[in-house]
N, C-alpha and C positions, 0 to 999 in steps of 0.2 A: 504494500500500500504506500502510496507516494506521499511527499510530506502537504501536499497539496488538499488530499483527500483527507488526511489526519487532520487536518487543522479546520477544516467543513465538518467534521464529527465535532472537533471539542467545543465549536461555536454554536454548536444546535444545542449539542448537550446542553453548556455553560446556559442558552438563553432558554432554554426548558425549565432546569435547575434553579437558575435566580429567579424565577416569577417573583419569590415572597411571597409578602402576605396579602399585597392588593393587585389586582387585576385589572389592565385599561380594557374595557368593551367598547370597543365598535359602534355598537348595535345602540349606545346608551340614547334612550327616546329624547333625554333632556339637552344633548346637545344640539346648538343653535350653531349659528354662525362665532366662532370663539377669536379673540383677540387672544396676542401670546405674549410671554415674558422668557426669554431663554435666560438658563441657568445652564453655565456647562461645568461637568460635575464627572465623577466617575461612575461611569455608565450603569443603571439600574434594567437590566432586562426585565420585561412580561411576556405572559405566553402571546400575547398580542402579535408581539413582537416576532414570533418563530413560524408562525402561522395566519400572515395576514393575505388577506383578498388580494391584496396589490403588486406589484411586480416584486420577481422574484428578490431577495436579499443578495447584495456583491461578497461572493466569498473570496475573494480576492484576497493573501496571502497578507499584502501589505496592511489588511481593514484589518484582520485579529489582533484585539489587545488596545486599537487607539481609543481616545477619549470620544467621546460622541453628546455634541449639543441635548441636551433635554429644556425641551420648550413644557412650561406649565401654562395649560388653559385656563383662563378666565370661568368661575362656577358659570353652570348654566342654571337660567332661568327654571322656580318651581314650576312643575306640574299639579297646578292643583292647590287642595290644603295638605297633601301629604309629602312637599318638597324636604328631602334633607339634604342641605348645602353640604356640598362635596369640597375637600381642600386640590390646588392644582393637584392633578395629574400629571404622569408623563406621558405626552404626545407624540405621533408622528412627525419627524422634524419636515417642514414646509419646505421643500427642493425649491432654489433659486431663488424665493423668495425676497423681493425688492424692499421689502419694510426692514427698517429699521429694527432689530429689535433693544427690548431694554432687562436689565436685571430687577427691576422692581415695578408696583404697581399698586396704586389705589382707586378703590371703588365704591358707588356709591348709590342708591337708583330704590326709588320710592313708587309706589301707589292706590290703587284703589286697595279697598278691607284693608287700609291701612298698615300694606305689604312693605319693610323697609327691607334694602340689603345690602350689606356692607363687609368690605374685604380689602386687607393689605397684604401685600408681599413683600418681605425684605431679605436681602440677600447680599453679604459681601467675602470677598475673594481674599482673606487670609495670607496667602501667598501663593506661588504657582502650585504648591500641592494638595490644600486645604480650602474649604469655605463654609461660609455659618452663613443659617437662613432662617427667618423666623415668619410666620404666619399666624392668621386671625381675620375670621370670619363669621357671619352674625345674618341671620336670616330669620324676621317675627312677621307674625298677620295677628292682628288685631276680631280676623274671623270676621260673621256678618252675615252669614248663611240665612237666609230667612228660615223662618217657621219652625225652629230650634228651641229648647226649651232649656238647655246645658249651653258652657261657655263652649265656644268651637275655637279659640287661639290656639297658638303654636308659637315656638320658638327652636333654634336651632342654632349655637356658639359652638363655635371649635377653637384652638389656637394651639401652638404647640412651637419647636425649635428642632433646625436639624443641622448638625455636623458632621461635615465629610471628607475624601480625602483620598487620593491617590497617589499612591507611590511608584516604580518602578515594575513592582512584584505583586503589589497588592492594592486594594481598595478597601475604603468601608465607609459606613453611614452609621449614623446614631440619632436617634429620633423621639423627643418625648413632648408629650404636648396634655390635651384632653377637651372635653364636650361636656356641654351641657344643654339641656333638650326638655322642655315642655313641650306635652301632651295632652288633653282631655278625653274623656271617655263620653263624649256628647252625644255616640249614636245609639239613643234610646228605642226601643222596637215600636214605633210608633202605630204601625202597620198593624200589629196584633194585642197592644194593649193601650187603653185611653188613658195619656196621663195627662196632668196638669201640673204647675209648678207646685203646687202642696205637695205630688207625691214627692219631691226631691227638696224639699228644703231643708237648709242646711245643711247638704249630702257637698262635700269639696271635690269634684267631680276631677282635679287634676293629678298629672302623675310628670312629676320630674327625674329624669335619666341620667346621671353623672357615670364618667370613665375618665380617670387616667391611665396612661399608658405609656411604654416605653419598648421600642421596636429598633432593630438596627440590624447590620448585617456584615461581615467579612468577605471579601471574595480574593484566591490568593491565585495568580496565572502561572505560575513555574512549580507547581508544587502536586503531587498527589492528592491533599488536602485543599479541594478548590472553592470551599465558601462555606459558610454559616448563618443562617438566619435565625433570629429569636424575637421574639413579641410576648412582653406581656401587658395585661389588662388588669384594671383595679375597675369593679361597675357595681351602682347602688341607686338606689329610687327611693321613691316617697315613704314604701308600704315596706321596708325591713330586708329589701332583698340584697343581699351582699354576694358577687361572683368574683372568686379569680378566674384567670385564666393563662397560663404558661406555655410558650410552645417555644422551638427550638428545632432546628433543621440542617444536621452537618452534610455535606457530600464530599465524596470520595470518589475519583475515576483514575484509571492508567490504561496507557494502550497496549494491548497487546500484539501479537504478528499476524492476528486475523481479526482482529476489531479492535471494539473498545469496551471495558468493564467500569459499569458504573453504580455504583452504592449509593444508593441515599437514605439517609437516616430522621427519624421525626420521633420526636417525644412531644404528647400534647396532652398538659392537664387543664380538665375543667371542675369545680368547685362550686356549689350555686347550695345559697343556704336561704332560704322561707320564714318569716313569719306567719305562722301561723293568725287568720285576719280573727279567730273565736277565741282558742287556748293564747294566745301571745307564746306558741312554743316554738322550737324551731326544726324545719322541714329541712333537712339535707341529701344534697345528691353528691356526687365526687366519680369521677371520671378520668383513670390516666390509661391512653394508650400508645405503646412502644412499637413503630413500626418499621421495617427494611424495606428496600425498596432496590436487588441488585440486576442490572441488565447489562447483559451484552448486547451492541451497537455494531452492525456494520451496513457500509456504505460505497458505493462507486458512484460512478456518473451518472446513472440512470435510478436509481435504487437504493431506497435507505430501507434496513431491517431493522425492528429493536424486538429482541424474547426476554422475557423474567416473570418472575413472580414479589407480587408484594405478600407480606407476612406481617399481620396485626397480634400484639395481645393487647385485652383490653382487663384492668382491673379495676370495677365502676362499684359504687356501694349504692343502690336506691330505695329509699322506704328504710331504711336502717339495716337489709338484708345486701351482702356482699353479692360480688358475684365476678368469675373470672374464665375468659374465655380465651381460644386462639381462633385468626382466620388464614387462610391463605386463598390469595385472588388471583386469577394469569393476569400477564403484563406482556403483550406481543401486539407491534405494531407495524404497518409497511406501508411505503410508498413508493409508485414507480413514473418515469416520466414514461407516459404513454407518447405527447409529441414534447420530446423538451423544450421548455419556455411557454408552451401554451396549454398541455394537457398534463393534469398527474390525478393517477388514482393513488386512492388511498385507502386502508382497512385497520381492521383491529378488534383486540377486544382487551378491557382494563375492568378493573373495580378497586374496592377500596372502603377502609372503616374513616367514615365522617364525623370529627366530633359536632355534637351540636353543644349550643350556650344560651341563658337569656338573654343576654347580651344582642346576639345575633338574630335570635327571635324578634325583638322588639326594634331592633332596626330596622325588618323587613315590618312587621305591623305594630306600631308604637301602642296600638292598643290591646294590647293582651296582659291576660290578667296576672298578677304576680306571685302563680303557684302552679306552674304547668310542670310536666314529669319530663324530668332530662335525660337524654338515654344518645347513643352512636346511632348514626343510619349504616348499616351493612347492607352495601351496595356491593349485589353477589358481582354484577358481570355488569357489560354496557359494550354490548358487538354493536358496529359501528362499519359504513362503506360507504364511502363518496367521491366526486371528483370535482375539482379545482382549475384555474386557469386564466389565460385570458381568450377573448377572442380578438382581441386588437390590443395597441400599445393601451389604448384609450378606456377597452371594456375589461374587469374581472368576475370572475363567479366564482360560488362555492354551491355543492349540493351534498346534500349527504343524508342518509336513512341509518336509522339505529334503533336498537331494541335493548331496554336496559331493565333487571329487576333488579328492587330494592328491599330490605326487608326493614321494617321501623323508620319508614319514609314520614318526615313529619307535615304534617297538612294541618293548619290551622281551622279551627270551627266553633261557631258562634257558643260562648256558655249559654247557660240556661238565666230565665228570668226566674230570679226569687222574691219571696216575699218581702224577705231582707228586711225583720226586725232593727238589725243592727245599722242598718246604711252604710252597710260599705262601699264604695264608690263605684266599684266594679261587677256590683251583683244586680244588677235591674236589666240583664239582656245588655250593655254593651258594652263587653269587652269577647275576645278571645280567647281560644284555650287551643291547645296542641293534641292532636290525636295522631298517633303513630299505627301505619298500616305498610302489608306485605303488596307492592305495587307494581305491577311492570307495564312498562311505557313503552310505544311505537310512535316513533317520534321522526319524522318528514323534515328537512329544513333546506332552505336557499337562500340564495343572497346574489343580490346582483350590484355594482359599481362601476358609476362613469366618473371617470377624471379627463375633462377635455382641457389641456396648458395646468395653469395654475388659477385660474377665476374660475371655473365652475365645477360644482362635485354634485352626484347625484348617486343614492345609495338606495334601494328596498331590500327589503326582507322580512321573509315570513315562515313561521312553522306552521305544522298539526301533530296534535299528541292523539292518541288513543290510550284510554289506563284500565287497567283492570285489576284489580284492588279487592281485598278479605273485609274492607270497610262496603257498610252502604255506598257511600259515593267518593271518587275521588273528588274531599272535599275542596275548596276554590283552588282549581288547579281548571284554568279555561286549557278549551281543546286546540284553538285557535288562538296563534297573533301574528302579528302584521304591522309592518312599519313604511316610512317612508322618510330620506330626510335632503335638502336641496340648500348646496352654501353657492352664494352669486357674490364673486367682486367685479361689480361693475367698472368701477376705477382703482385708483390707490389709494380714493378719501371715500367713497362709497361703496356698501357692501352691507347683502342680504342674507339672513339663512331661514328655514322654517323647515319642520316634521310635524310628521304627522302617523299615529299609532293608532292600533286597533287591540281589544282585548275582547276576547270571547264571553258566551256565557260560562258563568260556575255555578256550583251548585255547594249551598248552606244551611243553615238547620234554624226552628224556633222550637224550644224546650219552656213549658214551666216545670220549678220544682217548686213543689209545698215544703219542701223538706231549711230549705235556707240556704243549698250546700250547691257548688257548681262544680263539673268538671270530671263528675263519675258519669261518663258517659255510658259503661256499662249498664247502667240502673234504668236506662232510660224506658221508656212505656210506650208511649206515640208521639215520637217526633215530626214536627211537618218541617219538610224538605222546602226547600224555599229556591228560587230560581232568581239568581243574582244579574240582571243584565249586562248586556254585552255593549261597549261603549267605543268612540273615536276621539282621539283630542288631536287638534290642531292649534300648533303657536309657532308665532313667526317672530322676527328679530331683524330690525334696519338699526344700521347703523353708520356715522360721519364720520372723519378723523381732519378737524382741520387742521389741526399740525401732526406733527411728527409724535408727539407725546400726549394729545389728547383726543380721545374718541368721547364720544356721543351717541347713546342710544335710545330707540325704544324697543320693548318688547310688551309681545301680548300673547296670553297661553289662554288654551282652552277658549277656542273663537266660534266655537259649534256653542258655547254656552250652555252645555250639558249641562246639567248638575248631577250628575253620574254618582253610585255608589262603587267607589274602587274597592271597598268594603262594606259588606249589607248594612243599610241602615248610617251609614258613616258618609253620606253625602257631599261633594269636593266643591270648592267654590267654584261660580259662574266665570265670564269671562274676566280676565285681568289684565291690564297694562300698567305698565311701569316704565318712566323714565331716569336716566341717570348717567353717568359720566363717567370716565376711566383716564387715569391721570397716567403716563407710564414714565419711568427715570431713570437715570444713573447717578450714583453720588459722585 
C-alpha cells in the first residue's frame, strides 16, 4: 500500500474518530441565510465533514495535518416557541469567498411576543500556536399565544470559554461554559377537559434547566495514540433533579501491511437522581457503560472496507435493583466508486449501546416531566444501502434505504391528567413522560443539492419511516418529513435565504388517572389515542451589509401562520418577524 493510500485511510479514520460530542447537520430546518466569523484554530473534525453531499474531499498528501479555517455561523432564527439558541458551529469553509471575514461579532434583533436575541463572539490569537475565545448568547419571548390559560415564555442563555492550540504533533481544545433555560408546562389538554383559571391557581407552572459543563479534546498526529475526547455535564431544574454525566473517548490506530487497525475506546456514565414530587424521597438511576470499538480498514482507489465488532458492558442500577449486562454489535462497512467522482455505492451494517440522560430528554422536549425511567437504547443492528454523487460539478445527491431494530427505543408520550390534590405543576395533562419500546424502523431517505458559483445554494430533503413496535403506537415519531432550504447572494451587500419543512402526522395518548400518580403506563385502562397533526413552516431571512462590518436584517418564521402543535396541546407561536443588526471586528 503506497504512502498515498495510507494517508487517505488515516484522514477518514482521524475525521470519523474526532466527531466529539456535537455534530454539524446539514439538514438543520433552522438555518437561514448565515453571516460568518472565521476563527482559524486547530482543526475540529464532524462526521459532516467525512461524509458530505458535496464534492469529493482533496486527499492530496500535502492537505494531511495542515490547519484548516473554521468559520462559526451566526445562530439561526427560532422556529416557533420551541427555539433553543445554538452557540457557532463549525461550518463548511465558503471556497473563494470575496467577504471579508472577521474574528468577532455582535448581535442583536428584537420582535413581535416580545422575541429578543442577543449574541457575542470573542476570540483572540495568543500567539501563533494558541487562542482563547469566549461566547454568550440569550434568546426570550415574552409568549402571547392567544387563548392560553398558563404563562407560554421561554428563555434560553448559554455562555461559556474555549482554549486551544496546536502544536507541531498535537492539538487540543478545552471548553467550559453552561445554560440556563426556562420553560413552562402551558399545554393544558384543553380539548378533553374544561378548565378555567380556578383550576390552576396558584399552581407555578414553570420549570428552569441549569448545566454546566466542561468538554475538550486531545488529538496527537505522529503517535499510535491519536486523540481523546471527554465531556462532562453538571444538570438540575426547579423540581430536585440533579444528573451527572461523564464521558470520555480514547482512540488508538496503527497501520498494518494490509490495512489499518483501529481501536476506539468510550467510557460513559450517567447518574440522574429524583425527587420524589409526594414522599420528598429520592428516585435514583446510574448508568456506566464500557465500550470497544476495534476495526480493520482497508482501502485502494476504488474501495474502502471497514469489519469489526463493537462490545458494550453496561452496569446500570434502576428502581434500586442492579443490573449488569454485555452486548456485542457487527461493525462492517463499504464503499465503492461505481463511476469515480460521480457514483459511489455504499453498505453496511452497525449498532451500538446508546446512553440516554435527562438532560438530553429535555432538550429535545423541554416539557417533560421530572421523573421519567432512565435506561440504554440497545440498538441491535441498523443494515443500511445507498448511493451518493454528483450529477454535474453543480448537482449532488445522496439516497439510501435502511432497516434498523432497536430495543428500549425511547418515544416520548403525553402523562396522564390527575386530579392532583397536591398541584404539582406537571400533573394536569401537560407535561411528558418516556416510554421505552422494542422498534424496528424502515427508513427511505434522499437529499438532493444545487450549488451554482458561490450566490446561490438550493438543498431538499426528505425521508419515510415505517415502525413496528411491542408498544400500541410508535409514539410521536411522524412517518414522514421533508424539507427544503434556498440561500441567494444577490450582491456582496445583499442576500436572501429561506426553508421551508414538513413534519408528518404522530400519534399520542389522553389518560385520566383518579389515582394522582402519572407515568405507570402499564396501569392504564382506556387510553384515547389522539392524532397529532401534520404541519409546514416557512421563514425566510433578507438581509444588507453596508459596510464591511455591519449587516442588517430581517427575519420572519412561521409565515403559513400555523399555530401548529409540534407537541399535543403545546401550540407554537403564529407568525414572527424580527429585526436586528450584526456588528462584525477585529481588535
Amino acid at each position: 500500500m503506497n504512502n498515498k493510500n495510507l494517508y487517505t485511510i488515516i484522514s477518514a479514520v482521524t475525521l470519523v474518530c474526532g466527531a466529539g460530542f456535537a455534530q454539524d447537520k446539514n439538514t438543520d430546518p433552522n438555518k437561514l441565510g448565515t453571516e460568518v466569523v472565521n476563527v482559524v484554530r486547530a482543526y475540529d473534525a464532524t462526521i459532516s465533514d467525512a461524509f458530505k453531499v458535496r464534492a469529493t474531499a482533496n486527499n492530496d498528501d500535502e492537505s494531511v495535518g495542515n490547519k484548516k479555517p473554521v468559520i462559526y455561523t451566526i445562530s439561526s432564527f427560532p422556529v416557533a416557541s420551541t427555539f433553543v439558541p445554538e452557540k457557532g458551529k463549525a461550518a463548511e469553509v465558503e471556497k473563494g469567498s470575496k467577504l471579508k471575514s472577521f474574528n468577532n461579532y455582535a448581535l442583536f434583533s428584537a420582535g413581535n411576543y416580545t422575541n429578543i436575541n442577543g449574541e457575542l463572539f470573542l476570540s483572540h490569537k495568543l500567539n501563533q500556536k494558541s487562542f482563547l475565545a469566549g461566547y454568550a448568547s440569550h434568546f426570550s419571548s415574552q409568549g402571547g399565544i392567544k387563548d392560553l390559560i398558563l404563562d407560554d415564555s421561554f428563555s434560553n442563555t448559554k455562555g461559556g470559554l474555549v482554549y486551544g492550540g496546536q502544536l507541531d504533533n498535537f492539538g487540543w481544545t478545552v471548553e467550559a461554559g453552561g445554560r440556563y433555560q426556562l420553560s413552562n408546562y402551558y399545554g393544558l389538554p384543553t380539548k378533553h377537559i374544561d378548565f378555567d383559571k380556578s383550576d390552576v391557581n396558584g399552581v407555578s407552572e414553570s420549570q428552569h434547566y441549569k448545566n454546566v459543563f466542561l468538554n475538550g479534546g486531545v488529538e496527537f498526529r505522529n503517535s499510535p495514540f491519536t486523540g481523546l475526547d471527554f465531556r462532562y455535564d453538571y444538570f438540575w431544574d426547579d423540581f430536585g433533579t440533579v444528573e451527572n454525566r461523564f464521558k470520555i473517548r480514547p482512540n488508538v490506530k496503527t497501520a498494518l501491511e494490509f490495512g489499518e487497525l483501529n481501536v476506539g475506546l468510550v467510557v460513559d456514565y450517567v447518574g440522574t437522581t429524583y425527587k420524589n414530587a409526594f414522599t420528598g424521597l429520592k428516585d435514583k438511576y446510574n448508568h456506566l457503560n464500557i465500550g470497544a470499538k476495534p476495526t480493520l480498514t482497508f482501502r485502494d482507489d476504488n474501495y474502502s472496507i471497514e469489519v469489526g465488532v463493537s462490545t458494550f458492558y453496561n452496569n446500570g442500577e434502576v428502581a434500586g435493583k442492579t443490573q449488569n449486562r454485555f452486548y456485542v454489535y457487527p461493525n462492517v462497512k463499504a464503499s465503492y466508486d461505481l463511476v469515480p467522482g460521480l457514483l459511489i455505492t455504499y453498505a453496511g451494517i452497525e449498532g451500538g449501546l446508546e446512553q440516554n440522560s435527562f438532560q438530553q430528554f429535555s432538550e429535545e422536549n423541554p416539557f417533560i416531566s421530572p421523573n421519567v425511567l432512565i435506561t440504554p437504547t440497545d440498538k441491535k443492528y441498523d443494515l443500511f444501502v445507498g448511493l451518493k454523487g454528483k450529477l454535474d460539478n453543480n448537482i449532488s445527491y445522496n439516497v439510501k434505504g435502511s432497516y434498523k431494530r432497536e430495543k428500549d427505543k425511547a418515544m416520548f408520550l403525553h402523562n396522564e391528567y390527575t386530579v392532583n390534590p397536591s398541584r404539582i405543576p406537571y400533573m394536569f395533562g401537560n407535561s411528558f413522560g418516556v416510554v421505552y419500546g422494542d422498534v424496528k424502523t424502515f427508513n427511505l431517505f434522499g437529499e438532493l443539492r444545487f450549488d451554482f458559483e458561490e450566490n446561490v445554494s438550493i438543498g431538499l430533503h426528505g425521508e419515510y419511516n415505517s415502525y413496528n413496535t411491542n408498544t400500541q403506537e410508535a409514539w410521536n415519531l411522524p412517518s414522514v418529513k421533508a424539507g427544503a432550504d434556498f440561500r441567494f447572494d444577490f450582491t456582496e451587500q445583499w442576500f436572501a435565504g429561506m426553508d421551508i419543512f414538513y413534519v408528518g402526522k404522530r400519534k399520542d395518548v389522553f389518560v385520566i388517572d383518579s389515582k394522582g400518580l402519572i407515568g405507570d403506563y402499564n396501569t392504564w385502562e382506556d387510553p384515547t389515542v389522539v392524532d397529532v397533526k401534520d404541519y409546514v413552516d416557512l421563514n425566510m431571512k433578507v438581509g444588507y451589509r453596508p459596510t464591511k462590518n455591519w449587516t442588517v436584517f430581517v427575519k420572519a418564521n412561521n409565515m403559513f401562520n400555523q399555530k401548529y402543535n409540534q407537541w399535543d396541546n403545546f401550540r407554537t407561536q403564529g407568525i414572527q418577524v424580527m429585526g436586528g443588526a450584526m456588528y462584525k471586528f477585529d481588535f
